[in-house]
N, C-alpha and C positions, 0 to 999 in steps of 0.2 A: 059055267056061268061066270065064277070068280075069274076066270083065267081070261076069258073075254074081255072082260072089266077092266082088266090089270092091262090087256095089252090095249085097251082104249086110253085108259088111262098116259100107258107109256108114251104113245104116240102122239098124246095132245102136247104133254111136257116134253118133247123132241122139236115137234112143230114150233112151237112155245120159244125155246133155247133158239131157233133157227131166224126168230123174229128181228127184225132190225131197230137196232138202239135207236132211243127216242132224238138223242144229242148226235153230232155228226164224229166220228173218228177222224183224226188228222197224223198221216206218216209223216218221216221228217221235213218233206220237199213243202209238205201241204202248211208245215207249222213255221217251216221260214218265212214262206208266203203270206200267212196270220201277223207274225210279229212283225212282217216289213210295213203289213197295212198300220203297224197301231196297236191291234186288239192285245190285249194285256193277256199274261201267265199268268196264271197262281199255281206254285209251288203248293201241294198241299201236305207234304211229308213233315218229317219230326225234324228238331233243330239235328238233331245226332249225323243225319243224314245228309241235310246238306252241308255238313262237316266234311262228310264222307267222301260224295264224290262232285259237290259243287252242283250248282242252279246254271240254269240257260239264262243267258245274259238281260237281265231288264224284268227276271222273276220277283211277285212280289209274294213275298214268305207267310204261308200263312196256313196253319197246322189244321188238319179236320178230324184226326183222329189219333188219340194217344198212344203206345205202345202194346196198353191194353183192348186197342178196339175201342175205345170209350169216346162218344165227340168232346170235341174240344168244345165248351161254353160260349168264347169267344169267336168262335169261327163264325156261326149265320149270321149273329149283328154285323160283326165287322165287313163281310162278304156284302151283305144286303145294303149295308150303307155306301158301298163302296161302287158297286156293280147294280147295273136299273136292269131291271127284268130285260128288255129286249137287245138291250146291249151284249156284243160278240164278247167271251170270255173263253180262253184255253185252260184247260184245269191238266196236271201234271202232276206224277207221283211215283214210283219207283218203277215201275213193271205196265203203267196202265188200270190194275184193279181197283186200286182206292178211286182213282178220280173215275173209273166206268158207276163205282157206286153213287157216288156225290154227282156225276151230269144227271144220270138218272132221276136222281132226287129232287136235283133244282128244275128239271125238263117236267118230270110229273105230278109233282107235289109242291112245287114255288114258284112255280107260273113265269121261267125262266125260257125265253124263248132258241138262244144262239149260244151254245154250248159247244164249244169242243174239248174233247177226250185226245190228249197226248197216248196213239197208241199204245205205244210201248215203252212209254212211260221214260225219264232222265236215263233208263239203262238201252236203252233202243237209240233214245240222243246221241251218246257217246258211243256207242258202235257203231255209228255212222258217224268218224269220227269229225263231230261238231264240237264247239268248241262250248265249255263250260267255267264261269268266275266263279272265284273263290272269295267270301266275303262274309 
């Protein structure tokens, strides 16, 4: 009986993981395409960072979570005043994880309607070697 359970269990969190994200994913070709229309970046990584390996040109800097995992304070005001719920927004972050968490969040929980997720985040940017400022 337990073991049945477990694998109903397993299979709904398989199904579950296999769901498709609420916000849209955009590869490189799809994010040239974004920022030619207009629709703004937000860089959501720590200052260290883009130190490190520099922002997509025309990103506007703006931290969601500290080194520790911790939000940043300032991020939802500043975000919210900045960005209207149905307005296009590309969210960016190193690899794609931070910002899949945060579309999420604005998609399901802040009544954000147009969302996109930099797949693979400023290191998938620059492997396609695009072009990145330093600033």
């Amino acid at each position: 009986m337990f073991s049945r359970l477990l694998g109903v269990v397993l299979l709904a969190a398989a199904l579950g993981g296999c769901a498709e994200p609420p916000y849209s994913n955009a590869d490189n070709d799809q994010l040239k395409a974004l920022l030619a229309q207009g629709v703004p970046i937000y860089d959501i990584r720590r200052p260290e960072e883009w130190r490190s390996t520099g922002v997509v040109e025309g990103s506007r800097k703006l931290t969601f979570v500290d080194a520790g995992g911790r939000l940043n304070p300032e991020f939802l005001p500043r975000f919210t005043a900045e960005v209207g719920k149905d307005d296009p927004v590309v969210l960016i972050c190193r690899t794609g994880s931070r910002s899949d968490k945060l579309a999420r969040e604005l998609m399901e929980k802040q009544g954000y309607t147009q969302v996109y997720n930099a797949r693979h985040g400023i290191t998938g940017w620059i492997a396609g070697n695009n072009p990145v400022v330093r600033n």
